[in-house]
NUVEXDREN-717456 format. One record per residue: residue in one letter; x, y, z of N, C-alpha, C, O in turn. Coordinates in steps of 0.05 Angstrom, whole numbers, plus 5000, padded with zeros to 4 digits. Layout:
N
aXYZXYZXYZXYZ/...
This chain:
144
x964966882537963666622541962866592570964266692588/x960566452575959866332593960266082600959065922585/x961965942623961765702631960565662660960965782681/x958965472653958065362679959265032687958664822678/x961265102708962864812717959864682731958164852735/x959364462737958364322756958964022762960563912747/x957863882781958463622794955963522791953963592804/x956263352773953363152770952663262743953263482732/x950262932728948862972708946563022710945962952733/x944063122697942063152691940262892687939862862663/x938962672704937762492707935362472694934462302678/x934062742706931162792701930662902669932563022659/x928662872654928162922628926463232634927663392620/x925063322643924263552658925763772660925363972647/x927763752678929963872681931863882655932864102653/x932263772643933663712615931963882587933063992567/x929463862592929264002571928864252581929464412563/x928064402603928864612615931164832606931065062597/x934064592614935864702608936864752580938464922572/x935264532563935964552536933864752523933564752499/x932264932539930565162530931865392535932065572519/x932665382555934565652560936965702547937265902533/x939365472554941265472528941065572500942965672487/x937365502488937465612469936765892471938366052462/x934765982480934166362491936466442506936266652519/x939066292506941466502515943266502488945066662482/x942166282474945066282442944566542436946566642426/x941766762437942167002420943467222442942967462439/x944767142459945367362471948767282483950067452494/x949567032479952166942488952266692484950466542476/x955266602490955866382475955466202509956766342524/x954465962525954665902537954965642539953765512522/x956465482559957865212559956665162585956365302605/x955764882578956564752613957364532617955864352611/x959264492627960264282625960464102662961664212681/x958963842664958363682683961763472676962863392656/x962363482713964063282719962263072742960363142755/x963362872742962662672758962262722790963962862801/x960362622803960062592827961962472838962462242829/x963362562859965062352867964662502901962962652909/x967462372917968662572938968762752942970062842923/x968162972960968563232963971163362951971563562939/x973063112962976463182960976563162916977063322898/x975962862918975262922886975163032868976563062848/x972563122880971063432858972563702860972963872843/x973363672885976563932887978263952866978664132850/x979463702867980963722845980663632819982563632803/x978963562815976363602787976163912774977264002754/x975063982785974664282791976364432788976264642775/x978764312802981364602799982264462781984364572785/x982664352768983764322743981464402715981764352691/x979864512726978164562698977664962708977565142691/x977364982732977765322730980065442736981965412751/x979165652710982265792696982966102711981366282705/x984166142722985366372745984966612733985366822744/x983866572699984866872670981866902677981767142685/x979366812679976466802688975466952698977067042714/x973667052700971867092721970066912739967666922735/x971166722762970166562777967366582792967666712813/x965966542790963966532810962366342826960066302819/x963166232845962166022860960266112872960366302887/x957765952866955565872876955765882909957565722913/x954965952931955865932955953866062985954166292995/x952165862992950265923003950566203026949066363036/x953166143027954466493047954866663033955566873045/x954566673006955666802991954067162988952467233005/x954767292971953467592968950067492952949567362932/x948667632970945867572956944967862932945368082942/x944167862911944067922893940968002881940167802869/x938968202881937168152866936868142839935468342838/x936968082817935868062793937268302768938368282745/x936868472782937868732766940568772766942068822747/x941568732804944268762809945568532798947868572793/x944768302793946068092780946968172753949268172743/x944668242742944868392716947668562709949568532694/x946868742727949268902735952368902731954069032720/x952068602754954568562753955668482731957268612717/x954468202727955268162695955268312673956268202654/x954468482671954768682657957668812659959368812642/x957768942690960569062695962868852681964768882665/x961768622696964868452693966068402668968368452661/x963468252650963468312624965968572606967168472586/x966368772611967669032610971168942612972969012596/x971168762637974468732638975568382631977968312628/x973168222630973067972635972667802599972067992585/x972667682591971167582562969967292576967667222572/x971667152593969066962602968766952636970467042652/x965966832642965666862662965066532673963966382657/x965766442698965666162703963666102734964566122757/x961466062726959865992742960965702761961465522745/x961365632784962065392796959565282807958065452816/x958565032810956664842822958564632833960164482821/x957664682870959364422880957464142870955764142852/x957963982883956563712894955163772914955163982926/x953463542921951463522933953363612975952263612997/x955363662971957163693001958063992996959664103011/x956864112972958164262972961864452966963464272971/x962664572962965164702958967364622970966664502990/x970164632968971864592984972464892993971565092981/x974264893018974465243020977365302983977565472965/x978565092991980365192962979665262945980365482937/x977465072927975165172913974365512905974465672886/x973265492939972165782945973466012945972366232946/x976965962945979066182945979266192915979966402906/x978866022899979566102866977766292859977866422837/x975466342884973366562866973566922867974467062885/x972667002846972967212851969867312856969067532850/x968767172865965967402878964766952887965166742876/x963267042912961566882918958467002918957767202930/x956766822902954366932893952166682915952766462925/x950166822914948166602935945466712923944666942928/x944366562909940966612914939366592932937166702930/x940366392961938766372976939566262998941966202997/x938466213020940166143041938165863047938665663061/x936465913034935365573026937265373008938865452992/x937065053015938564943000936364812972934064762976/x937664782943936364702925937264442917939464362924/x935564292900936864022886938164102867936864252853/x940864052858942864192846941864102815943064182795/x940364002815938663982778937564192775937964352756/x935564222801933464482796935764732796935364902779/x937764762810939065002814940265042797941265272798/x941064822763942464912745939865092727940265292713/x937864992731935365082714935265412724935365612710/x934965402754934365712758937265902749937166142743/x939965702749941765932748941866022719942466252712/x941365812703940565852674938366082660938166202639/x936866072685933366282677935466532693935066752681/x937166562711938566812715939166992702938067202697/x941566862696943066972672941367032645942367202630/x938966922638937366982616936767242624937867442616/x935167232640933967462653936067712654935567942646/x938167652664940267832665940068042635939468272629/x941067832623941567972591939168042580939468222564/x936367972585934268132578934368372592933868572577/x934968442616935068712631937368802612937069032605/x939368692602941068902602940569032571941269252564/x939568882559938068932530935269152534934469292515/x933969162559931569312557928969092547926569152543/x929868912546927368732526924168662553924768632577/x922268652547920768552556920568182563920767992547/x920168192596920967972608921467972640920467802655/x922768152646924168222670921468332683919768432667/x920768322711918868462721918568472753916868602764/
């Protein structure tokens, strides 16, 4: 399984059916969750957060320092991890970002960019990722 933790709801209707397009072009390739906690405090969302990611996981926090990745190698990875892992846990801070504690539960910090995104739009692209991912790893036409 796939979970994606994040901080905040989906406001925009745009963004919402977005994510409710991809969710569905990923049901044929994995089972994926995402589950939104509340905006709050930095300190907050810490422990929001650590009480919902599980240490048995494969962690992956979102993390603008993080290892940058192109497309294939993402693929990749998830693929590898996939091998020793059964789920994998995507993290989305808040709008302040991660706590460093947070950031020690992870086992890989991932970054698309060293640009910052609106964390609506960034659930949409991390969603078109991971699609993308599993089309590379299937061979399917899409990837380019």
């Amino acid at each position: 399984m796939i979970k994606i933790l994040c901080i905040g709801k989906i406001k925009e209707t745009f963004y919402q059916e977005a994510i409710k397009e991809y969710m569905k072009r990923l049901s044929k390739y994995h089972k994926v969750v995402i589950e939104e906690l509340p905006d709050s405090t930095k300190q907050k969302e810490e422990e929001l957060l650590l009480k919902k990611i599980n240490p048995k996981d494969y962690n992956i926090v979102l993390d603008i320092d993080g290892v940058m990745l192109d497309s294939i190698e993402l693929s990749n990875h998830l693929d590898k991890t996939f091998l020793n892992h059964s789920n994998i846990t995507f993290i989305i801070g808040g709008s302040d970002g991660l706590t460093d504690k947070v950031k020690q539960m992870a086992n890989f910090k991932l970054s698309f960019s060293k640009l910052t995104f609106p964390h609506q739009l960034f659930r949409v692209i991390l969603l078109e990722q991971i699609y993308r991912s599993f089309k590379i790893q299937n061979h399917e036409t899409y990837h380019k």
